[in-house]
C-alpha positions in Angstrom: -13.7 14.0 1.2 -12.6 14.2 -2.5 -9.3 13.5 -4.1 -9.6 15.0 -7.3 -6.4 17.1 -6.8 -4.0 13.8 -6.0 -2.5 11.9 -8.2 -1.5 8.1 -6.1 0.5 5.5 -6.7 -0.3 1.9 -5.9 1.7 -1.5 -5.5 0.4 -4.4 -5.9 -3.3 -3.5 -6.9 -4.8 -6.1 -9.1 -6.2 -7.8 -5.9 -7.3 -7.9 -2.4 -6.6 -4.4 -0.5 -4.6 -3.3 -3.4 -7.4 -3.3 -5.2 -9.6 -2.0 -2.8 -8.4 1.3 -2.8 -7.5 1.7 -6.2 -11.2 1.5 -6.8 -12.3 3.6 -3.9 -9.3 6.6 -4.5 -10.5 6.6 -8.3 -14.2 7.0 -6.7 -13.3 9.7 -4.8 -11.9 11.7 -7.8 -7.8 10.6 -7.7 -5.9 9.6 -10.6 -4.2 6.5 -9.9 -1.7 4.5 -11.4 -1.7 0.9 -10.6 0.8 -2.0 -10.3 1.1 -5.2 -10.1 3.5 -8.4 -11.1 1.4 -8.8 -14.2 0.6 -6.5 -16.3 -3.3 -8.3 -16.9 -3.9 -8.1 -13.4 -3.8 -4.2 -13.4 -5.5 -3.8 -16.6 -8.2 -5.8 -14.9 -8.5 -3.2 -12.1 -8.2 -0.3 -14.0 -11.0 -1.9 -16.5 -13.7 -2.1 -13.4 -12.7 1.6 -12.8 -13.3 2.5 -16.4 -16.6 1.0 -16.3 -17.2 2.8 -12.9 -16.8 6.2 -15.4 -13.7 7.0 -14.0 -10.8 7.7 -17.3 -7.9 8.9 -15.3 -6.6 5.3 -14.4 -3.1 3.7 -15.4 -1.9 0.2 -15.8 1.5 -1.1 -14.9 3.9 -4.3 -14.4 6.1 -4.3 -11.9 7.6 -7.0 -10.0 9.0 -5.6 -6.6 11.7 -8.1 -6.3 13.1 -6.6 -9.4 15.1 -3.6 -9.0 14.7 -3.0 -13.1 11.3 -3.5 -13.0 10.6 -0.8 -10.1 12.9 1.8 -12.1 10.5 1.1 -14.9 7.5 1.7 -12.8 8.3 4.6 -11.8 9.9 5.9 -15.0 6.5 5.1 -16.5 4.6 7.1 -14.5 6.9 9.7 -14.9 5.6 9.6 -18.5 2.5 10.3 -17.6 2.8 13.0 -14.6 5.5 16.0 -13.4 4.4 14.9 -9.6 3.1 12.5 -7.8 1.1 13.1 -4.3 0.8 10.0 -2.8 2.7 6.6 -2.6 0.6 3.7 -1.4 3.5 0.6 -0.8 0.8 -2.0 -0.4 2.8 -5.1 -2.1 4.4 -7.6 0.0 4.3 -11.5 -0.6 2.3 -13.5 2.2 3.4 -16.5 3.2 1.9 -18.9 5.6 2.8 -21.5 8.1 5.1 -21.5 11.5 7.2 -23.5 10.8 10.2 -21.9 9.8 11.8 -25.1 7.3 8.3 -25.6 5.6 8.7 -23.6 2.7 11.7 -22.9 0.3 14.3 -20.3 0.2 13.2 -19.0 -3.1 10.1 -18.4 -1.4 11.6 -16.6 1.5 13.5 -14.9 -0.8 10.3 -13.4 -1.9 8.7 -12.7 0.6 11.5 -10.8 2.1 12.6 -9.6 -1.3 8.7 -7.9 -2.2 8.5 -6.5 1.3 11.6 -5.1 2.3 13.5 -4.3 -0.9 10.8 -3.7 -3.0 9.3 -1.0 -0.4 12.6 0.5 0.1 13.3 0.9 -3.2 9.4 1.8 -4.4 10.0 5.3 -2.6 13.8 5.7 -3.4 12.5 5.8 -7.3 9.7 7.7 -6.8 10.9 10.2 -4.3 11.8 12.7 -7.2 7.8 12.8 -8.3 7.1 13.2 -4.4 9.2 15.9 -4.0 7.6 17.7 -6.8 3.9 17.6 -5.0 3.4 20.2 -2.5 1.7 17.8 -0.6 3.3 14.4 -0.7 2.7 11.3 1.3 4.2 7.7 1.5 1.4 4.8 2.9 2.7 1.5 3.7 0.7 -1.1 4.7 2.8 -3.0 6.9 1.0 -5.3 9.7 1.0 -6.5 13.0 3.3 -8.6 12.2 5.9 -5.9 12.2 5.8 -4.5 15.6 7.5 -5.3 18.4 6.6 -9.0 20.3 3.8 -9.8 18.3 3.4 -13.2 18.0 -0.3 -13.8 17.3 0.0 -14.8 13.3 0.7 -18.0 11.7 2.5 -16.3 9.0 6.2 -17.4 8.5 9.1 -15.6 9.9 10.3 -14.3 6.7 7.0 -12.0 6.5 7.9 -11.4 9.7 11.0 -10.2 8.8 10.2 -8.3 5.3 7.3 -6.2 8.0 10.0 -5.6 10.6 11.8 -4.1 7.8 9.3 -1.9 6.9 8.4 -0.7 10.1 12.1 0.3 10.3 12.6 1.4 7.0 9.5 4.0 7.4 10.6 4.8 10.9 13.6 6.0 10.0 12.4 8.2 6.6 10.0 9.6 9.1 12.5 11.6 10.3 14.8 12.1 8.0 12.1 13.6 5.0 10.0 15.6 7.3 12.0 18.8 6.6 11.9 17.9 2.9 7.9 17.9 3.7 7.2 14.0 3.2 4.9 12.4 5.2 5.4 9.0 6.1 2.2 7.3 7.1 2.0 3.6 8.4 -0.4 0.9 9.1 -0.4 -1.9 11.6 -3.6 -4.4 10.9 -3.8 -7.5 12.5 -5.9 -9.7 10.1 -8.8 -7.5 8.8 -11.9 -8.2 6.7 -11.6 -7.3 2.7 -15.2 -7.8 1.2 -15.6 -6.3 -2.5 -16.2 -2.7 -2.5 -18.3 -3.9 -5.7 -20.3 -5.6 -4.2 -23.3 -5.2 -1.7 -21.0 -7.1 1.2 -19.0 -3.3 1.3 -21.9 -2.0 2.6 -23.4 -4.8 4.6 -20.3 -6.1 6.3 -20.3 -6.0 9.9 -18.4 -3.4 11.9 -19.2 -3.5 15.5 -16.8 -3.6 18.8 -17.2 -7.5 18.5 -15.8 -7.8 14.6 -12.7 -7.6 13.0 -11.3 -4.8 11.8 -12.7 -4.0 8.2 -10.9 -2.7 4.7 -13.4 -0.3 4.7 -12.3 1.3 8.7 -8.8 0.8 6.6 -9.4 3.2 3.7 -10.9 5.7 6.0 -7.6 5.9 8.1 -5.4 6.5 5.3 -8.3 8.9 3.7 -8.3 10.6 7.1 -4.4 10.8 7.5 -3.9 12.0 4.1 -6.5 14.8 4.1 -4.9 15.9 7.5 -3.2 19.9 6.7 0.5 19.8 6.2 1.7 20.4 10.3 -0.4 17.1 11.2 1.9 13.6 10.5 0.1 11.1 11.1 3.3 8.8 11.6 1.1 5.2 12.4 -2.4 3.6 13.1 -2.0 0.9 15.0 -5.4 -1.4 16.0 -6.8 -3.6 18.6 -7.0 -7.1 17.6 -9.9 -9.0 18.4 
């Protein structure tokens, strides 16, 4: 598969998944624009890719628990491009532990905050660019953790929350911008391998019926889904757990 005719959009890709497929979508041809809180940590990304001989890369800020900051996201890119094909909402804070008075309310504030708001209002301000593609799709990686009776994380209940939001929040768009031509496209992983795709772990990392579930099985699904023709909406991948 190539990508040389999409132009994506990615939260939170200075690290981690984020920047996992940033670097494999700029591979496969794409031009991507990247985000993350800091402005370094995207420059950082988009440096690799340079280096990788891929040009059409672009480096933003933007703090998804900052409705300002998302408008400027967006207007940025707008700079740059008439459309946008794909929206890739892979930001959303982590935070750990069970036990639900552990950790402060700024930090569920956060976590709820990047998550919920900052996904809802990631595809409210881009929406115009999406609408513009004739082929536009919305990814969000949302987790385990947001479907229904899962109970298998340690994670804290506000990222429990901010995913239940999500998986609402894209449930609902599902429906309501499917006749406007939008695909919404979602992804459930329980906790999943993320080796460097620069490194020689990508291609060496274990993928049998006894591992966990892998970035790399993770980039194919939302390759797969977003190659699919326009009648096939791939609404959600949801995954065994091992």
């Amino acid at each position: 598969m190539r990508f040389d005719d999409h132009r994506v959009v990615i939260t939170a890709a200075g690290r981690d998944f984020g920047r996992t497929l940033a670097i494999r979508l700029a591979d496969l041809g794409a031009e991507v624009f990247l985000s993350t809180r800091g402005l370094a940590a995207a420059e950082r990304v988009r440096d690799e890719i340079h280096d990788r001989g891929h040009q059409r890369v672009h480096a933003f800020a933007c703090d998804l628990t900052d409705p300002a900051s998302i408008r400027d996201f967006a207007a940025g890119v707008a700079r740059h491009t008439d459309h946008v094909d794909v929206l890739i909402n892979n930001g959303a804070s982590y935070l750990g532990s069970p036990d639900l008075t552990s950790v402060s309310d700024d930090a569920v504030v956060d976590t709820i905050a990047s998550g919920a708001t900052g996904t809802v209002l990631a595809v409210k301000n881009f929406l115009p660019l999406l609408l513009n593609s004739d082929k536009p799709d919305v990814v969000t990686m949302v987790s385990a953790c947001g479907t229904a009776g899962h109970h298998r994380s340690d994670a804290h209940a506000a990222f429990y929350a901010a995913k239940s939001a999500q998986a609402g929040f894209t449930e609902i768009l599902s429906k309501r911008l499917r006749p406007r031509g939008v695909r919404m496209i979602s992804l459930y992983p329980p906790d999943f391998d993320n080796p460097d795709p620069l490194s020689e772990e990508w291609e060496t990392t274990p993928r049998g019926a006894e591992d966990a579930l892998t970035a790399q099985s993770l980039v194919e699904c939302v390759l797969f889904a977003v190659a699919q023709p326009r009648d096939c909406f791939i609404k959600a991948f949801h995954f065994e757990q091992v």
